[in-house]
N, C-alpha and C positions, 0 to 999 in steps of 0.2 A: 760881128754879132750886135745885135740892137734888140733894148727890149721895151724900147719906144718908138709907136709910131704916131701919127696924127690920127689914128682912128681908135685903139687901143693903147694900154702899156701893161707889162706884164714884170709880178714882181714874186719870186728873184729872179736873175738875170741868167741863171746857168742851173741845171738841173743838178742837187746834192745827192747823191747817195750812200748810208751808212753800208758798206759793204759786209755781208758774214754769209761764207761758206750756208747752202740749206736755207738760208732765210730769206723774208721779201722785206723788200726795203721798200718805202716810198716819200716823195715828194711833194709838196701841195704848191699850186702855181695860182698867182690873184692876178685872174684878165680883168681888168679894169675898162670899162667903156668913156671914150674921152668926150664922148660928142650926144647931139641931139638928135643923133637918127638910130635906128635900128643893128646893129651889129652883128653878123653872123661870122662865126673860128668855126676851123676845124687842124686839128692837130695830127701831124704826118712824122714819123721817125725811120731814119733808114733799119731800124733792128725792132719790128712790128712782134715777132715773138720774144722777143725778152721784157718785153713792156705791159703795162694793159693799164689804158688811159682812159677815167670816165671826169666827168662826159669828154669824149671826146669831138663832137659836133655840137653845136649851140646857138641860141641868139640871145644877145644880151642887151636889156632897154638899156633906155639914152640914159647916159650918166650912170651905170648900174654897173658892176661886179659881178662875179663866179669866183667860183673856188677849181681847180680841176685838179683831180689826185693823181698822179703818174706811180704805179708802183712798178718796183722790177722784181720780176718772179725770181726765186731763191735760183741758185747757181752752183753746180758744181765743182769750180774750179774757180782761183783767182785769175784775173786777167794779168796781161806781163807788166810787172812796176807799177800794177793798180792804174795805170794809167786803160781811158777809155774813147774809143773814136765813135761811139756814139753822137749822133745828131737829132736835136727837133724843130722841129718847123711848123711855127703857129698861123697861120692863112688867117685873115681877114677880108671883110667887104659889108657896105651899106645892103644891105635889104629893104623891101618897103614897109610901112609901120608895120604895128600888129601881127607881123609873121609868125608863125610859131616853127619850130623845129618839123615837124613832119610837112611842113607845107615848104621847104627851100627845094627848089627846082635840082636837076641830074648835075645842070652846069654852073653852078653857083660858085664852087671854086675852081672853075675853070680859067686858065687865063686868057684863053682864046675867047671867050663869050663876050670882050670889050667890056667889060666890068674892070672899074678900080679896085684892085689885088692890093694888100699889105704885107708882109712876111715878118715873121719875126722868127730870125736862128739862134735856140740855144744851145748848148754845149752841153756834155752829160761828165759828172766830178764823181770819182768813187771817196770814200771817205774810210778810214779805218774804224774800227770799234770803239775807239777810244778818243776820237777825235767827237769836237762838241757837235757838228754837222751830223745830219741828217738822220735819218729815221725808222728803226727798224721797230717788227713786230714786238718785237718784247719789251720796247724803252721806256714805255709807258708803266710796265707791268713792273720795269726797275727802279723807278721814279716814285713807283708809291709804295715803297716797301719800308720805305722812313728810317726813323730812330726805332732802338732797341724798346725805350719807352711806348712808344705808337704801337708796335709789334706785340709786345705784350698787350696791351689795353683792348688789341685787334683778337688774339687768340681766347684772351676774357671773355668779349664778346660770343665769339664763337661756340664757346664751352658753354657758354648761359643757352645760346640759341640750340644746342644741342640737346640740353637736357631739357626745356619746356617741349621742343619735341619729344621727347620720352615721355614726361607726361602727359603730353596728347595723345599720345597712342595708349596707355595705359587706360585712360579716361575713357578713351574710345572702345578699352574691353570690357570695361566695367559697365558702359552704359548696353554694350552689346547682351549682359549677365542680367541685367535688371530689364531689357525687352524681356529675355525667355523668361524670369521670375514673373515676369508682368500676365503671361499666358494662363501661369499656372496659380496664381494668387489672384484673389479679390480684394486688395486692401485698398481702403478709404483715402489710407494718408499717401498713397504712392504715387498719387499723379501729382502732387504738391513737390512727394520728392524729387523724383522725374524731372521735374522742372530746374530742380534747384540744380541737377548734375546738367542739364542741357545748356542752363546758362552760364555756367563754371567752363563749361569747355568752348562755348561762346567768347567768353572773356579769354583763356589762354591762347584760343588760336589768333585773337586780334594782337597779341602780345607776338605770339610766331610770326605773325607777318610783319608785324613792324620792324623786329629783329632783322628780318628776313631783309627789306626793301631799305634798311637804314648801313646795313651790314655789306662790304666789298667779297663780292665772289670769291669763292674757296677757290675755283677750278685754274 
């Protein structure tokens, strides 16, 4: 396995995955471009359904990096001793400047085409749940659930953001009561008032949103 070559190097070395019953795990790989020419990968794994690799075709300018995300789709069952014979295979080669992804030809990583071919083979590592490696859907979602402190200060939040919506919508009846009042009345001083409730619920909704966009997702 090598996860260096003279046209790329690719960091880490072997693919991690946090294994769990039902869930997707993934990976992130940094292709790094070593050189001053143009760099086109493309990423091959003998197990194409258990995987889904984006991007997994690309060109990378001279001196420049990517990110590629490997994730593996949740699974029914464990593999035997968690061990995995999964394989991937990162292809490299020069292209000409300024290429872009839809313009590389049928045979680009062909090895027959007499083009300078790179490979790089990683190895696939299942990981347990509890192990500090690799990455499942929820880890992120476990990671920001904090101190008991934070939790509370979080639910505060949320109780505050709850109730200025209630008041919003209250607001939103009352101004709905004083249109029909508005039909049936002529009064002098009501468009003064009118104003006064349009801008009160002006101000609370900019208060909702801020709640809203300052506050982590309930779901």
């Amino acid at each position: 396995m090598s996860g260096s070559n003279h046209l790329i190097s690719v960091h880490p070395e072997e693919l991690k995955f946090q294994f769990e019953l039902e869930r997707q795990s993934y990976c992130d790989l940094k292709v790094a471009n070593n050189t001053e020419h143009y760099v086109a990968f493309k990423v091959k794994t003998t197990s194409p359904k258990k995987y889904f690799v984006r991007p997994n075709t690309g060109v990378i300018h001279p001196w420049d990096s990517c990110i590629i995300r490997v994730t593996l789709q949740a699974q029914r069952e464990y593999p035997p001793d968690m061990q995995c014979k999964d394989k991937f295979l990162l292809q490299s080669t020069i292209v000409p400047p300024n290429t872009d992804l839809d313009e590389l030809p049928p045979d680009t990583f062909n090895k027959d085409s007499g083009k300078t071919m790179e490979e790089c083979k990683l190895r696939v590592v299942y990981t347990s749940p509890g192990s500090a490696h690799g990455n499942s859907e929820d880890e992120a979602l476990k990671s920001s659930k904090g101190s008991p402190d934070s939790d509370s200060a979080l639910q505060c939040l949320k109780d505050e953001r709850d109730a200025v919506i209630r008041q919003t919508q209250q607001l939103q009846q009352e101004l709905e009561l004083l249109k029909r009042r508005r039909q049936r009345k002529s009064d002098p001083g009501f468009s003064f008032t009118f104003a006064l409730f349009v801008a009160f619920i002006g101000i609370m909704v900019g208060i909702l949103l801020n709640l809203s966009l300052s506050s982590p997702s309930t779901k």
